[in-house]
Structure formats: structure tokens, C-alpha cells
C-alpha positions in Angstrom: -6.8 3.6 1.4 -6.0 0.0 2.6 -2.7 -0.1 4.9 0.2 -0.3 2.5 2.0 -3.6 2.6 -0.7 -5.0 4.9 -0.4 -8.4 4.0 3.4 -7.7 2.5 4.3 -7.4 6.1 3.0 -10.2 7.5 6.6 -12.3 8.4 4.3 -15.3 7.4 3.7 -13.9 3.7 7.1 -14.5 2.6 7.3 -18.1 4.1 4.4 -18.9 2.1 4.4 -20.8 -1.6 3.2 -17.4 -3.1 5.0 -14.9 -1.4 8.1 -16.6 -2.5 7.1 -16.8 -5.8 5.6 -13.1 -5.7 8.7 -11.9 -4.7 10.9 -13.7 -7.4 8.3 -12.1 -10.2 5.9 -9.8 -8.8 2.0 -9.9 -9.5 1.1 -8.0 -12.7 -1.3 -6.0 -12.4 -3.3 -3.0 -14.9 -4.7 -0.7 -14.0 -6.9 0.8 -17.1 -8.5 4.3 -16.7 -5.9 5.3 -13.5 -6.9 9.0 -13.1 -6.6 9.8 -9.6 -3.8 7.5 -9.0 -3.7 3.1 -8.7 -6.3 1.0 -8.0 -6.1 1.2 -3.8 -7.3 -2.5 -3.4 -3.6 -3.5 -4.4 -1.8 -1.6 -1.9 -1.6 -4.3 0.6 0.7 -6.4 -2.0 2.2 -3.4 -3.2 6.2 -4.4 -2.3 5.8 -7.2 -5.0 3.1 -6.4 -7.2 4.3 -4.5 -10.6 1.5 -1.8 -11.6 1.4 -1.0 -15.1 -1.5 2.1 -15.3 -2.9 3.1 -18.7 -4.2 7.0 -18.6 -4.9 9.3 -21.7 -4.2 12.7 -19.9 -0.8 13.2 -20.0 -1.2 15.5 -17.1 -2.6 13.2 -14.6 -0.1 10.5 -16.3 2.8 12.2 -14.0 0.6 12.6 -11.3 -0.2 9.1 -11.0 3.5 8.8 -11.4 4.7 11.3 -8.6 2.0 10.4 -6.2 2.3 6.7 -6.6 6.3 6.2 -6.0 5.6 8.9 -2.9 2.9 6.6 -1.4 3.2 3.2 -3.1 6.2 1.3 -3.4 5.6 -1.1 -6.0 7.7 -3.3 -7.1 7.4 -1.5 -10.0 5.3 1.0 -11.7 5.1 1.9 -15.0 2.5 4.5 -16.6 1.5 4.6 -20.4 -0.2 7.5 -21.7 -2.8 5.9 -24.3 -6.4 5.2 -24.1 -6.4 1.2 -24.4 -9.3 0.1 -27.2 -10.5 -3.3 -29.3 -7.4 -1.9 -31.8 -4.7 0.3 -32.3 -4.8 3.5 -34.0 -6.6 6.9 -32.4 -10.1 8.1 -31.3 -11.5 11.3 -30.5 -12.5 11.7 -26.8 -15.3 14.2 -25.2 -14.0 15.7 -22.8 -16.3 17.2 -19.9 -15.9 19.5 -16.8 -15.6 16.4 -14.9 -12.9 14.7 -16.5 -13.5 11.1 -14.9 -16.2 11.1 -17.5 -14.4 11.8 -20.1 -15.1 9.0 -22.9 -15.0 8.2 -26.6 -18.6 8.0 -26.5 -21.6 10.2 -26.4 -23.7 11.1 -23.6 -27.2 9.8 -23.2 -28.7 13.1 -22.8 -32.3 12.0 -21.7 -31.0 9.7 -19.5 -29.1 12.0 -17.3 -31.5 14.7 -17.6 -33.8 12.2 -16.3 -31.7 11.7 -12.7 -30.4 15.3 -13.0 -26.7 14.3 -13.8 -25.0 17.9 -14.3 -21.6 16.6 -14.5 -21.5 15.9 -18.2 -20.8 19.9 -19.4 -18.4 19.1 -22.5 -15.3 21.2 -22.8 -14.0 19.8 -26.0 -13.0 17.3 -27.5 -9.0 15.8 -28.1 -7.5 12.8 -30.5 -6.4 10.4 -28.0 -3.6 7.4 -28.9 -5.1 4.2 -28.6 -3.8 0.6 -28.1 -5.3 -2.7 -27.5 -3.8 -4.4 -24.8 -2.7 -7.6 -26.5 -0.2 -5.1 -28.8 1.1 -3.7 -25.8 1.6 -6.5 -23.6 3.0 -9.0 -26.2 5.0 -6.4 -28.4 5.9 -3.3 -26.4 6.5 -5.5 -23.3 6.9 -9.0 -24.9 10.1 -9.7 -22.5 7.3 -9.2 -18.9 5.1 -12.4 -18.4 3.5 -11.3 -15.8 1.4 -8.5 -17.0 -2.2 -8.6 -16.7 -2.3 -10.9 -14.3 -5.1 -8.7 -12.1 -7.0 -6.2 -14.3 -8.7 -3.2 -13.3 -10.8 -1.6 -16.0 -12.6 1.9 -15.3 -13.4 3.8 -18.8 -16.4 5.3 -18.8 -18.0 2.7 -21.5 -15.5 1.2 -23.4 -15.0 -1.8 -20.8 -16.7 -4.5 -23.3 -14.0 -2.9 -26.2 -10.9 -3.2 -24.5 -11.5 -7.0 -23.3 -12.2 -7.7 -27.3 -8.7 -6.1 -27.6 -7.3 -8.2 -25.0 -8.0 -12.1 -25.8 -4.6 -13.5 -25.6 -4.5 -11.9 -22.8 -7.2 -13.2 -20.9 -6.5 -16.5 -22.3 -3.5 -17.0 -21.3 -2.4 -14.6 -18.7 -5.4 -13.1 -16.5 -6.7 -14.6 -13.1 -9.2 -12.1 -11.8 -10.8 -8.4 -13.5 -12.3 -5.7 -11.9 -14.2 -4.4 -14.4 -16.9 -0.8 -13.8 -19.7 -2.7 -15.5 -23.3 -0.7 -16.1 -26.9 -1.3 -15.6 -27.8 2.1 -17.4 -27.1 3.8 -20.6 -24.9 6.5 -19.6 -23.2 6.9 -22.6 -25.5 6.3 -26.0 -24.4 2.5 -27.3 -22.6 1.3 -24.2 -22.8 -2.0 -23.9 -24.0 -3.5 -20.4 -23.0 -5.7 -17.4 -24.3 -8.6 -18.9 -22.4 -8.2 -21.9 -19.5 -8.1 -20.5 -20.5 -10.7 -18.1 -20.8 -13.3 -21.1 -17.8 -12.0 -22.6 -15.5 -13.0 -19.4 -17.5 -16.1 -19.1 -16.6 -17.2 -22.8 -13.2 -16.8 -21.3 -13.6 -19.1 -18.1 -14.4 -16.3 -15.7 -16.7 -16.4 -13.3 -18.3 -13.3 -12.0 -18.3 -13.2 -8.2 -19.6 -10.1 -7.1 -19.8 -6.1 -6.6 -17.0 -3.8 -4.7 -19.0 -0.8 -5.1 -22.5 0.2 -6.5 -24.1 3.3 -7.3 -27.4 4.0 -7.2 -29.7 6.8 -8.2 -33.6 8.0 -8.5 -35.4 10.9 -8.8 -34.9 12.0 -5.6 -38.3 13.6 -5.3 -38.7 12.1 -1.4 -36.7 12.7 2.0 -34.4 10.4 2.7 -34.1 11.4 6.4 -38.1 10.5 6.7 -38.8 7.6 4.4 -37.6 4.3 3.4 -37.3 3.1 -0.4 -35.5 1.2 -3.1 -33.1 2.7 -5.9 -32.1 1.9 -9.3 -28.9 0.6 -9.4 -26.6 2.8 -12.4 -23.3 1.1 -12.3 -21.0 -0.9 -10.0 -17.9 -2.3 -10.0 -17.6 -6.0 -10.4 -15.5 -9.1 -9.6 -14.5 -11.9 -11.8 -12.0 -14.6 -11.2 -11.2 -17.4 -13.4 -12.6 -20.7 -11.0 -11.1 -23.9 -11.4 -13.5 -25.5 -9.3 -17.1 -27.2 -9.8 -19.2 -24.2 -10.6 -16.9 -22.4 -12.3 -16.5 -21.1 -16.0 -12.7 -22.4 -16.3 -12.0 -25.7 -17.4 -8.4 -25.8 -18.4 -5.5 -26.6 -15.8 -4.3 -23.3 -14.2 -0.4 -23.1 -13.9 1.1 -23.4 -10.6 1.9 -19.3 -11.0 -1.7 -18.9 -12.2 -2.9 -20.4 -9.1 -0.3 -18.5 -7.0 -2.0 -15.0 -8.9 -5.3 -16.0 -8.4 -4.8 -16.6 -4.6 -2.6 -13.0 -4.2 -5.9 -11.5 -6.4 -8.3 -13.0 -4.1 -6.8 -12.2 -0.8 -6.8 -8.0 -1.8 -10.1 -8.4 -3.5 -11.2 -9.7 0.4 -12.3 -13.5 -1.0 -10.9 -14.9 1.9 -12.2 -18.1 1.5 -12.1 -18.4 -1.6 -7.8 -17.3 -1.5 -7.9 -20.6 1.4 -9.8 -22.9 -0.8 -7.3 -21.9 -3.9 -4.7 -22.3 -1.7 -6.0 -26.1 0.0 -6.8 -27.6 -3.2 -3.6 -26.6 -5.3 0.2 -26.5 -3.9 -0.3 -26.5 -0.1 0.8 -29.5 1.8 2.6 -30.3 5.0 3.9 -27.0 7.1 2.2 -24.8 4.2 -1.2 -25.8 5.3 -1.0 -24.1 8.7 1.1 -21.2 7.6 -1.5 -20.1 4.7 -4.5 -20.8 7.2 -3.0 -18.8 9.9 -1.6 -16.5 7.0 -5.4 -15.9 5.4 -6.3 -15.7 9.1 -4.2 -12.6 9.6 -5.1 -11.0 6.4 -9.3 -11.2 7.2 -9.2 -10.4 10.8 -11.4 -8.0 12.3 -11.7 -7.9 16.2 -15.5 -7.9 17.2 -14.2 -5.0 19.4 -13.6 -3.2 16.7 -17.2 -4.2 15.2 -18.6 -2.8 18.6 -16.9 0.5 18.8 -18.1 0.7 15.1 -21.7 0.4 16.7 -21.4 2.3 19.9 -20.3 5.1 17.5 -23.7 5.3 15.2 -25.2 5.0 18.6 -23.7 8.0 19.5 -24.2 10.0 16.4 -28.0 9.0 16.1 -28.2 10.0 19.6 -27.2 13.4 19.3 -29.3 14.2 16.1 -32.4 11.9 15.6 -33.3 13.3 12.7 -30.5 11.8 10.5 -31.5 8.0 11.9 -32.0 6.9 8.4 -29.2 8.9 6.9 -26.3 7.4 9.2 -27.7 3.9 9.7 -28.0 4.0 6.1 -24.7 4.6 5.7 -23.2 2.3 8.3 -25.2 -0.5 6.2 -23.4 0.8 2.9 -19.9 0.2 4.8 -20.4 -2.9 5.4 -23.1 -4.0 2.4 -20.3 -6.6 0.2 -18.7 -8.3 3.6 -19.9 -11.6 4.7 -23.3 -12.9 4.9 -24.3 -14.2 8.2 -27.5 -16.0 7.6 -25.3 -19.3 7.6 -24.3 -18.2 11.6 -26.5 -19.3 14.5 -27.4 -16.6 16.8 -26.1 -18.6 19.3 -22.1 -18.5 18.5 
């Protein structure tokens, strides 16, 4: 998990044109799908971000709630036990042995035979409550503004459904979605990353990149001995609505939107693109070096630490050969969605 507060702490933060406003009404962000707790990536905001966490299981609804206020301090936190769908009304959920997959759809059964998925053993089924997110947000919380700003979607399929259910909300409220998008049919009917893609995109978004990917073959050779390519299954991805050439979004974006999309970027790690937000909307005079050296503070990573990093798969490939491929492998994966460095000289 990210630091708590990280950036929150930063005496700098609340000097800043956002942090002021951030603390007057705090970032709202959804998480949709929360089983095994909030979305981490906010937890450097967390003292004045609001966290609004949709989960179905009324069980894990109170453990999100317990374990969140324990380790979290949000500004506030609110969880809502419904499934959140293109309408209201209910829908009956599978439920597995592994109840992250869980889902109102049904399981492609030749596609995960085919990579040997085994955690898809259904236990039932349950009638869920379901609401859209525009109801919820402009009825049952009408008097909050600020909801939605940063959405986090993770439900096993039904990504492309709930962002049908959510167009006022997108068009007027949301700066950047997190969305689990998929390049394979897990579920039978699920629709795929480039529909959701075009969906956000009708919306002004502009997809930006992957946090996380997962990717799977038949696993028929040796990783330890061999070198090879995998299919990639899912991943989660990155939109933000860009107001700039070679973006999706043509409107204006508010001065809070702006101030949103900046706090969005920054714990999504779009440094640059939080700086460029910042530099070509509200800051002037003072603010300029205060965000820069803010932003600054928020993105650094001592090369020390980089080399410890290093001298520490040295060590471990050292003392067992045999798993080269395995921990280099993996040191890669750590580091796979940081900068690229092609645009470096090898001289600096």
C-alpha cells in the first residue's frame, strides 16, 4: 500500500491552489467493486479525499468499513451495499469459491478450461440490489457535488454497463476512471477494452495507459529456462478527460475540474501530465514554483534507492542461478508502467 497521506503531508500541499480547494470539498472518489477494502492508489490524498465504495456482500461491506476508518482516514467514507448496473432494480449474481469473481454473468467455460482457470467453482447464486450510479449520485446524494470525481470500476464484466448507467455523471462530474478493462472473454457476452474505450472517448476521455496487466498461456514451457511472449487477459486501465491538443475533451473544464484532474493525476503517478494541468490552468506567480517543487516531491525517487533495488536482484540471482529469469522477470514487472527512458541520453 502507498504511504498514507504521502502527498497530504507535504506542508507544500496545502499552500497550493488544489490543496486549498481539496480541503474546503474533498476529492470524490468511487470506488465500484471494493471487496478487499479502497482502491490503495488514493491513499496518499486520503485526509481530503471522500471515498464512497459500492460492494454487494454485505459482509465485506463492514469490513471495508472497519478496516478503512482503522487504516484510512478519509475525509470521509461512505459504503453502499448494492451492485451498481445500466439501471435500477435487481439481478441475480453467481457466486463462486472465489468471490472476487463473483458476477452477474456467466462463465466462459472453454475459455478458462483452455488456460486452466480453477477458480470459477460456483457456490450459488444470490439476488443482488442494483443501482445505476446517476440515481444514486443525483437522488440519494443530490446535496454532494463532488462525487465521482475519480472512478474506480472492478466488476468482473459489467464495466461497459455501469458507465451506460452513469452518463450525467461522466458528463458533468468525472475527471479520470480506472476502469478493469478485458482482452478475453472471461465471462460469456462481456464486452471488451475497446468497447469501453469508445465509450469514455464519446465522453471526452482519453485513455492513457495500464496500472496492472495480467497475462496468461498454456504454460506448457519452463519459465526458469526459456524466454516467450503471453496473451494479455485483462488489465487495468487509465482514462482522464484531456483538455489539451490530442485529447478527447473539448469543452472548458471548471476551475474545480481542473483542480480534480490534477489531484487524480498526481496518485495515478502522471506526473507530468498533473504539472502540465497545473501550468496551463490556474498557476501563476508564487504557485508556479510551489506546484513544481510540490509535483517534484510527490515523483521523487533517489537513484540510490534505484541501485539498492539492483544490487538486491544481484544478490538474489547470485545465490540461486537457476531463477535468473524468474527474478529479473519480476524486477522488470515492478517497474514495467514507470517512465520510458528512450527519450534520455546515456550520457546524463
Amino acid at each position: 500500500m502507498p504511504y498514507i497521506n504521502k502527498f497530504f503531508d507535504d506542508p507544500l500541499f496545502h499552500e497550493t491552489v488544489p490543496g486549498l480547494s481539496l480541503k474546503n470539498k474533498p476529492l470524490g472518489f468511487i470506488d465500484i467493486g471494493a471487496r478487499g477494502g479502497v482502491l490503495d492508489d488514493v491513499a496518499p490524498l486520503a485526509g481530503v479525499t471522500a471515498a464512497l465504495a459500492f460492494e454487494p456482500d454485505k459482509n465485506e461491506c463492514s469490513n471495508i468499513n472497519e478496516n478503512s476508518s482503522e487504516n484510512l482516514p478519509y475525509a470521509q467514507l461512505h459504503i453502499a451495499p448494492y451492485a451498481v448496473g445500466k439501471i435500477d432494480g435487481s439481478a441475480r449474481m453467481n457466486l463462486f469459491t472465489t468471490p472476487s469473481n463473483n458476477s452477474f454473468l456467466n462463465v466462459n467455460r472453454p475459455a478458462a478450461g483452455r488456460y486452466n482457470i480453477t477458480t470459477f467453482t460456483e457456490c450459488g447464486t444470490e439476488i443482488i440490489p442494483v443501482t445505476s450510479l446517476d440515481s444514486y449520485l443525483f437522488e440519494k446524494l443530490s446535496g454532494e457535488d463532488y462525487w465521482g470525481e475519480l472512478l474506480k470500476l472492478d466488476t468482473q464484466g459489467l464495466e461497459h454497463d455501469i458507465l451506460q448507467g452513469a452518463q450525467r455523471t461522466l458528463s458533468e462530474r468525472t475527471v479520470a476512471v480506472v476502469a478493469e478493462v478485458e482482452f478475453f472473454q472471461m465471462y460469456v457476452g462481456q464486452p471488451l477494452f475497446s468497447e469501453v474505450e469508445l465509450l469514455l472517448r464519446s465522453y471526452g476521455f482519453s485513455f492513457y495507459g495500464f496500472t496492472k496487466m495480467s497475462y496468461r498461456s498454456c504454460r506448457q514451457l519452463d519459465k526458469r529456462d526459456t524466454l516467450g511472449r503471453e496473451r494479455v487477459l485483462w488489465a487495468d486501465a487509465v482514462f482522464f478527460k484531456d483538455p489539451f491538443p490530442g485529447g478527447f475533451f473539448t469543452g472548458q473544464l471548471t476551475e474545480r475540474q481542473n483542480h480534480a484532474l490534477f489531484a487524480c493525476a498526481l496518485l495515478l503517478g502522471y506526473f507530468d501530465f498533473a504539472l502540465e494541468v497545473a501550468l496551463k490552468s490556474w498557476a501563476q506567480g508564487e504557485e508556479i514554483e510551489r506546484i513544481k517543487t510540490f509535483v517534484s516531491n510527490c515523483a521523487a525517487f533517489p537513484p540510490d534507492d534505484a541501485r539498492s533495488a539492483l544490487l538486491d536482484l544481484a544478490r538474489r540471482v547470485e545465490e540461486n542461478p537457476r531463477m535468473a529469469n524468474v527474478e529479473i522477470g519480476r524486477f522488470v514487472d515492478q517497474h514495467r508502467f514507470t517512465w520510458d527512458y528512450d527519450d534520455v541520453a546515456k550520457t546524463n
